[in-house]
C-alpha positions in Angstrom: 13.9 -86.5 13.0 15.7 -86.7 16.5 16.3 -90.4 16.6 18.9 -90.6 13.9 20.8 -87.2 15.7 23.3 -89.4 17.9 25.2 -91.7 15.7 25.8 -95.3 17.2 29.0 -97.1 18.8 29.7 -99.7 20.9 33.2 -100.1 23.0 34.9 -103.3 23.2 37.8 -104.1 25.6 38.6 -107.5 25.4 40.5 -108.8 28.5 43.4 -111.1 29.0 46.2 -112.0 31.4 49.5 -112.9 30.5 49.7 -116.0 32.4 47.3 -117.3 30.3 47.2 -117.8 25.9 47.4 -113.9 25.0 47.5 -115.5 21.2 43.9 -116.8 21.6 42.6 -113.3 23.3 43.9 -111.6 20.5 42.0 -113.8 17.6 38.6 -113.7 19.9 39.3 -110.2 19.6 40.0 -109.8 15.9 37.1 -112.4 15.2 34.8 -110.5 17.7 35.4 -106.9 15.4 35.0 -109.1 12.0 31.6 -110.2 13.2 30.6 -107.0 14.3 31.9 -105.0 11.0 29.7 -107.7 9.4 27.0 -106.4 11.7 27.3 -102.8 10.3 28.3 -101.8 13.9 31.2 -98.8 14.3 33.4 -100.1 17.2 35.4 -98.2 19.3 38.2 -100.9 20.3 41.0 -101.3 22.6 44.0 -101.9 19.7 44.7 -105.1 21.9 44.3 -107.6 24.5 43.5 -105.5 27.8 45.8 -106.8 30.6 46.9 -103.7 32.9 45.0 -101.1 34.9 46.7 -98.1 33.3 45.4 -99.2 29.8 42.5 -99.6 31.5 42.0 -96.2 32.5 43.3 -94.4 29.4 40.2 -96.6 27.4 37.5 -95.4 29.9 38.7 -92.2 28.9 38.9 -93.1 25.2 35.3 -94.3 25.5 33.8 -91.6 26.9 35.5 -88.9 24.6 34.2 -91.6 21.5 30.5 -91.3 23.3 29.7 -95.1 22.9 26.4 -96.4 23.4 27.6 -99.3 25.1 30.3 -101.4 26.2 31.2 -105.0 25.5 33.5 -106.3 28.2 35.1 -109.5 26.6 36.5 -112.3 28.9 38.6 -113.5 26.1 41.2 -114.9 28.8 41.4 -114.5 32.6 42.2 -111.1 34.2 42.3 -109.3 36.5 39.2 -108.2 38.3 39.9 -104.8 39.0 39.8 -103.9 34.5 35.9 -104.1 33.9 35.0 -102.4 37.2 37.5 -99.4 35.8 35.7 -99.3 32.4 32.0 -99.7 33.6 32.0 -97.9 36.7 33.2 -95.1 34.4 30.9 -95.1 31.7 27.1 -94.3 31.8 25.8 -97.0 29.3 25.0 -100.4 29.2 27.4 -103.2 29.6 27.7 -106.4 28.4 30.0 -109.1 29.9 30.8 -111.6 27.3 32.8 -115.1 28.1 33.6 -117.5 25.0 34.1 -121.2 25.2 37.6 -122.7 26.0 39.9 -123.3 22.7 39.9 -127.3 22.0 41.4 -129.4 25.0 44.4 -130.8 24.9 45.2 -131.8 28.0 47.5 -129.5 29.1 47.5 -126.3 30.9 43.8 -124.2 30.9 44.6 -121.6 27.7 41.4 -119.3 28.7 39.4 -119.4 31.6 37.0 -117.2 30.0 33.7 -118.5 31.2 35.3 -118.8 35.1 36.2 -114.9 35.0 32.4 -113.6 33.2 31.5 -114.9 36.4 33.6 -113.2 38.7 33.7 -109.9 37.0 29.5 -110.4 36.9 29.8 -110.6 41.0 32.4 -108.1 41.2 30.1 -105.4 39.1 26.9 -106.4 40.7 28.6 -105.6 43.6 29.4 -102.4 42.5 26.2 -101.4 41.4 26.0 -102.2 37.4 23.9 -103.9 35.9 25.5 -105.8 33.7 24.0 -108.4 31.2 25.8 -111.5 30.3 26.6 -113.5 27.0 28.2 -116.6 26.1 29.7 -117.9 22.9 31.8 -117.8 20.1 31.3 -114.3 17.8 30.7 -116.1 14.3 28.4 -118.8 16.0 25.7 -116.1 18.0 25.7 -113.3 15.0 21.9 -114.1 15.3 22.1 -113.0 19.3 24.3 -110.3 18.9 22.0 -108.7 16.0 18.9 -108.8 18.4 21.1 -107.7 21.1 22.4 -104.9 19.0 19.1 -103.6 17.5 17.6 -103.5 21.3 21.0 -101.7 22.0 20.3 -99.2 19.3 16.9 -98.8 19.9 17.8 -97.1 23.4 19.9 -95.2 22.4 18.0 -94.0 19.6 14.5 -93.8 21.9 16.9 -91.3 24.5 16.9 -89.1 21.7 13.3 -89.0 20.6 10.5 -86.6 20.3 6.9 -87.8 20.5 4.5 -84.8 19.5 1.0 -85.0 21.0 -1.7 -83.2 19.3 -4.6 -82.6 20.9 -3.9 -84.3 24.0 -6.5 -87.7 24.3 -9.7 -88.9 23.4 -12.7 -88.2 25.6 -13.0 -90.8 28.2 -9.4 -92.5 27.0 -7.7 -91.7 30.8 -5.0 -94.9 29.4 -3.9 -92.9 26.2 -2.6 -90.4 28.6 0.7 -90.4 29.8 3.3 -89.3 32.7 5.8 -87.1 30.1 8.4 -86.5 32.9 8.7 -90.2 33.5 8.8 -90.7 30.1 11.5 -88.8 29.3 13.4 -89.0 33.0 13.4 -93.3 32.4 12.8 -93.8 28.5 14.9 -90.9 26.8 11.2 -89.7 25.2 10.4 -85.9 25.2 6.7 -84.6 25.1 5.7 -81.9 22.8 2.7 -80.1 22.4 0.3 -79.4 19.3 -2.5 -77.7 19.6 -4.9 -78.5 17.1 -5.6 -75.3 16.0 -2.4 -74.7 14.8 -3.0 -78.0 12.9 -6.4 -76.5 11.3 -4.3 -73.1 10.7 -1.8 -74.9 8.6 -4.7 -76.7 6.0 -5.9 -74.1 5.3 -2.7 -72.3 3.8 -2.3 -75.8 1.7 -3.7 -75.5 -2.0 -6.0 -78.1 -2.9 -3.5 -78.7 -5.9 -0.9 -80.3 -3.7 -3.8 -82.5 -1.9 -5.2 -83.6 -5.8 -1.1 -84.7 -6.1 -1.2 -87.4 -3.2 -4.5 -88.5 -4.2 -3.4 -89.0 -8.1 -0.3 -90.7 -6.7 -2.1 -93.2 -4.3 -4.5 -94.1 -7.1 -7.3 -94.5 -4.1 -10.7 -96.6 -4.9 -13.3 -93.2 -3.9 -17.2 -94.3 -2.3 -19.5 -93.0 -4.6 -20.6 -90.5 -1.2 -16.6 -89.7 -1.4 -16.8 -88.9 -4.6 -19.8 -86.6 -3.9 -17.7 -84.6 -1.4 -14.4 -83.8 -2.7 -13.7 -81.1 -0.8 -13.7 -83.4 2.7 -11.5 -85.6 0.7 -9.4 -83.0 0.0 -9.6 -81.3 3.3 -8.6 -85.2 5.3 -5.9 -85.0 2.9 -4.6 -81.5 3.9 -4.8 -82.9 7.6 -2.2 -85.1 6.7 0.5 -82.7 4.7 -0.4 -80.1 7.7 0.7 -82.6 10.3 4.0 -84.2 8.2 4.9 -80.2 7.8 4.9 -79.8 12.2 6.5 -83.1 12.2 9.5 -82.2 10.2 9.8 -78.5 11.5 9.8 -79.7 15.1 11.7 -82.8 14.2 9.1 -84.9 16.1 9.6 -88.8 15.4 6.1 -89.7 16.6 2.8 -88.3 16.7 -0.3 -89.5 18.8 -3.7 -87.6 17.6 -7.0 -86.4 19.4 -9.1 -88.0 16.3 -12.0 -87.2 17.5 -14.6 -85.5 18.0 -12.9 -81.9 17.0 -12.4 -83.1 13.4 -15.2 -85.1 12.5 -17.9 -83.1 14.7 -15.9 -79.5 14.0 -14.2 -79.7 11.3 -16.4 -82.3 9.2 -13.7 -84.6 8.2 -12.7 -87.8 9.8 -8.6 -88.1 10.0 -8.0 -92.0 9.7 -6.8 -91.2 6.3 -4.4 -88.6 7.3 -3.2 -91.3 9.5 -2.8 -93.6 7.2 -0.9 -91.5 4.7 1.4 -90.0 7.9 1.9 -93.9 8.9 2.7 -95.1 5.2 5.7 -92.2 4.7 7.3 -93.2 7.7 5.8 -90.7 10.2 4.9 -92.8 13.0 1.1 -92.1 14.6 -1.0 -93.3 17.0 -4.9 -92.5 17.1 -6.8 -91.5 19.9 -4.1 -89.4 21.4 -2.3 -92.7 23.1 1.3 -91.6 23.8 2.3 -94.8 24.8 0.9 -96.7 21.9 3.2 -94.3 19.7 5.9 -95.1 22.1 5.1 -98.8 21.3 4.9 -98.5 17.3 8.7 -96.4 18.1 9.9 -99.3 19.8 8.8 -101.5 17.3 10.3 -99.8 14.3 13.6 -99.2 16.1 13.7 -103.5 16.9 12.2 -104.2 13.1 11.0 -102.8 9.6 7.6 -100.7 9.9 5.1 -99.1 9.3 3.0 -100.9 12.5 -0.6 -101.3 12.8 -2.1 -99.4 15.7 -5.3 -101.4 16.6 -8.2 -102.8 18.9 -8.5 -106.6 19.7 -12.3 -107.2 18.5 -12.9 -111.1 18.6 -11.6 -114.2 19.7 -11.7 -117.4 18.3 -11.0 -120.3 20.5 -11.6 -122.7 17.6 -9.3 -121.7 15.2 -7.1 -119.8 17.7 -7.3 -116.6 16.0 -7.7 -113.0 17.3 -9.0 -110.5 15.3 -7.1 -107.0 14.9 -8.8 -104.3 13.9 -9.0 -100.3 13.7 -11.3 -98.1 11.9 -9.5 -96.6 9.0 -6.0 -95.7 9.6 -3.5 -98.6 8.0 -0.9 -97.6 6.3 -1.6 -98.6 2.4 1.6 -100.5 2.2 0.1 -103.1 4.7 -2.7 -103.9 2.6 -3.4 -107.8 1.2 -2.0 -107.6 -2.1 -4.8 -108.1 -3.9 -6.9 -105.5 -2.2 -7.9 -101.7 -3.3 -7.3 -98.6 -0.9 -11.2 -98.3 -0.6 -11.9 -94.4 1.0 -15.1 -94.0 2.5 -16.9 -92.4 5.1 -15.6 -93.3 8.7 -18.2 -96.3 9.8 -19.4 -94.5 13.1 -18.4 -91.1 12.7 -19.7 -91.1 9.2 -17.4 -88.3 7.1 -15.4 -88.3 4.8 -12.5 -90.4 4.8 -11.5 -93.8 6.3 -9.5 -96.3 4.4 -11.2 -99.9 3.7 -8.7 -102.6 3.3 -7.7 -106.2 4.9 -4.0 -106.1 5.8 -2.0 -108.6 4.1 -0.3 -111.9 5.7 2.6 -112.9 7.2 4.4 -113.1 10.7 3.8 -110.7 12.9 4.3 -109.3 16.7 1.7 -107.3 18.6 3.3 -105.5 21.5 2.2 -102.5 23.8 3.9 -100.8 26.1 2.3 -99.6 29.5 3.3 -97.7 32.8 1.4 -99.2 35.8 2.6 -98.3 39.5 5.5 -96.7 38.9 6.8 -99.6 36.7 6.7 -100.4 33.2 5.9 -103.6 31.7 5.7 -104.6 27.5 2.9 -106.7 26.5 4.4 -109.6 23.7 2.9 -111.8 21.7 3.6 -113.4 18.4 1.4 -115.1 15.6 0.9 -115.3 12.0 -1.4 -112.9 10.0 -3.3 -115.1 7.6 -5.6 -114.2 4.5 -8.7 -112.2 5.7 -12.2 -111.1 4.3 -13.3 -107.9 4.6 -15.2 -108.5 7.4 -16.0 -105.3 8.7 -15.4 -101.5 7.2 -11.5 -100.2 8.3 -8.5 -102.4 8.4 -9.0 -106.5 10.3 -6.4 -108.5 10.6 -7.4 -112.2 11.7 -4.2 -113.6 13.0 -3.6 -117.2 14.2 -1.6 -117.0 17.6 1.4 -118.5 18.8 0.1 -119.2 22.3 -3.7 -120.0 23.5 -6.1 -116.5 22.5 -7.8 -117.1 25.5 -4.4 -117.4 27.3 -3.6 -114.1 25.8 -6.5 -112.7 27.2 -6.5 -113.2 30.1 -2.7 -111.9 30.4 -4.1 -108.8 29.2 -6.9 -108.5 31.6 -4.8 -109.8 34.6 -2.2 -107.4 33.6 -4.3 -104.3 33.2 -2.7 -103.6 29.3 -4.6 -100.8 27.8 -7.5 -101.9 24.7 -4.7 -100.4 21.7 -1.6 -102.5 20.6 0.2 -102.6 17.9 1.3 -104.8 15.3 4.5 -105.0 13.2 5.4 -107.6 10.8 8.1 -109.7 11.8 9.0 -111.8 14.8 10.5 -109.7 16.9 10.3 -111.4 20.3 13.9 -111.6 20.9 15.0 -108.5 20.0 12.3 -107.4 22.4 13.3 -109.4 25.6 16.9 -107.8 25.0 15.0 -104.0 24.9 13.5 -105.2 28.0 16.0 -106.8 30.1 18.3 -103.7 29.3 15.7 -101.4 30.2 14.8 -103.4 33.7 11.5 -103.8 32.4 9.2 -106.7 32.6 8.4 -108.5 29.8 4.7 -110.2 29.7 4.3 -112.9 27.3 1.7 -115.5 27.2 3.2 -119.0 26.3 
């Protein structure tokens, strides 16, 4: 797929001055690359303490020949102001200023002065015009921050080099599953392809029923009694799914958003929840209803965490027991189901062919998100709760999930906000690594506290 094609480094120049302790730059430096070797990061790294403008410009060079996805410019000691505005001004990628705290006190002369020039060098860049972000600490005591920090940084480089594959184009009447693909790919890396969906019903029907019979053995699927009865729409949902994992791998497309309906069901007499579901359970992420964004959202999602997500609807509130109730009609990946639940296929509930599956997703922490593009800006919908055990309540996948923050709170947000009716749900909290996506990305964040 195209996410894994660029392979990911960071730069690190760590900066001192030799009127200051050039012994304590150099072991913030050394401790900085142990933490980050810990952190299964490759670092492209200045082979000392950074003090002179030539060096300067020889590791801009360095660190644009390496191809480095971002740049941490360390304040181990103070320097001159001139060395970060070299590096960053030269470099097309994020950069991180980093000051650490001062080595113990001893009441003599200042050894660092790291936090003093972050400051500076964050006014002297701002005035150049990067955007830098800004950290503080000691590398073995923020390993939590720099992971968050590091998955969000990953996750944009990775999302620059992404293909989202839309087949179909939208659902009737679904104007938000729509999207603006040149500002999509112009601001978020993303590139738009196209599937028509005839080439999708060309491919099932060059696929055997014998290698549709193989993923149904290999699930082990609980079949309706009306399923059972109509094996060959069984068959046929099935083929949807090894027809559309086939165009995903041959046009190395990392996500997929569908046109569900009504061709399939009403044209083709199958409903394609299931093919979603299997797609979504082997790691091909897919939206419903043709919503590019939401697949954006599940990509973002799985590059901060560990998928499959749950695309949904929000169908109920409870004020009472401050839970909201997640739902879609048949499209979960299986891996997500409660443990103690069969993969139930049945007819879709409205559409009423052949196959959905039935199953309440399991517990456990989770965080819904949805991106969205709204007058020229984009803006990231957040909120975080836990999943707890749920009835069947209604045919498809719920999830009842007890919030973090008020549901009618959460609500409103969403209303106020204008966030489109699909989100989706991964499990993990990934709230941090999200506010570091965002804040690198310039986008706003909207969570409901």
């Amino acid at each position: 797929m195209g996410v894994i094609q660029k392979k990911f480094k960071i730069g690190l120049a760590t900066f001192a001055q030799p009127t200051f302790d050039v012994s304590w730059a150099e072991s913030v430096r050394t401790r900085t690359l142990d933490t980050l070797e810990q952190l299964g990061v490759e670092v492209v790294a200045f082979p000392r303490p950074l003090m002179y403008e030539q060096e300067a410009l020889e590791f801009r060079d360095a660190l644009r020949q390496a191809d480095v996805s971002a740049v941490f410019l360390q304040c181990a000691g103070f320097s001159f102001g001139g060395l970060p505005v070299i590096i960053s001004t030269g470099v097309d990628v994020p950069c991180i200023i980093w000051a650490t705290p001062e080595p113990e006190w001893t009441g003599d002369v200042i050894r660092s002065n790291s936090l003093c020039a972050g400051i500076m060098h964050n006014s002297h860049l701002k005035r150049a015009g990067v955007d830098a972000k800004f950290i503080f600490g000691n590398p073995e005591e923020m390993v939590d921050e720099l992971k968050a920090l590091i998955k969000a940084l990953r996750a944009i480089t990775y999302l620059k080099n992404s293909k989202l594959g839309i087949v179909g184009y939208r659902a009737p009447g679904f104007y938000v599953s729509g999207h603006n693909e040149m500002k999509l790919h112009a601001e978020l890396g993303v590139q738009t392809f196209h599937v028509d969906l005839s080439s999708v019903t060309g491919e099932v029907e060059r696929i055997a029923d014998e290698a549709a019979e193989e993923v149904i053995q290999r699930y082990g699927f609980t079949l309706a009694e009306n399923v059972v009865e109509n094996r060959a729409a069984l068959l046929k949902t099935v083929k949807v799914y090894l027809a559309l994992r086939k165009i995903a791998e041959e046009k190395s497309l990392d996500i997929l958003a569908v046109k569900c309906w009504p061709e399939f069901p009403f044209e083709q007499g199958v409903s394609v929840c299931l093919a979603l579901s299997l797609l979504n359970d082997n790691g091909i992420i897919t939206a419903c209803e043709g919503d590019a964004y939401g697949a954006v959202t599940m990509l973002i999602q799985d590059l901060l965490g560990e998928g499959p997500e749950f695309f949904n609807d929000i169908i109920q509130i409870d004020e009472d027991n401050n839970h909201m109730l997640f739902w879609h009609c048949g499209s979960a990946a299986a891996c997500l189901k409660a443990p103690e639940a069969d993969i139930l296929v049945r007819p879709h509930g409205m559409q009423k062919k052949v196959g959905a599956v039935n199953f309440p997703l399991k517990p456990g922490r989770v965080t819904v998100s949805r991106l969205t593009e709204q007058g020229g800006s984009w803006k990231m919908f957040v909120a975080t709760g836990e999943a707890v055990d749920t009835p069947m309540l209604l045919q498809g996948n719920p999830s009842l999930v007890k919030m973090d923050a008020p549901v009618k709170r959460i609500l409103d947000t969403i209303l106020e906000e204008g966030f489109e009716h699909h989100h989706s749900t991964i499990y993990g909290d990934i709230s941090r690594e999200l506010q570091w996506f965002c804040e690198l990305m310039n986008m706003e964040m909207v969570k409901p506290e």
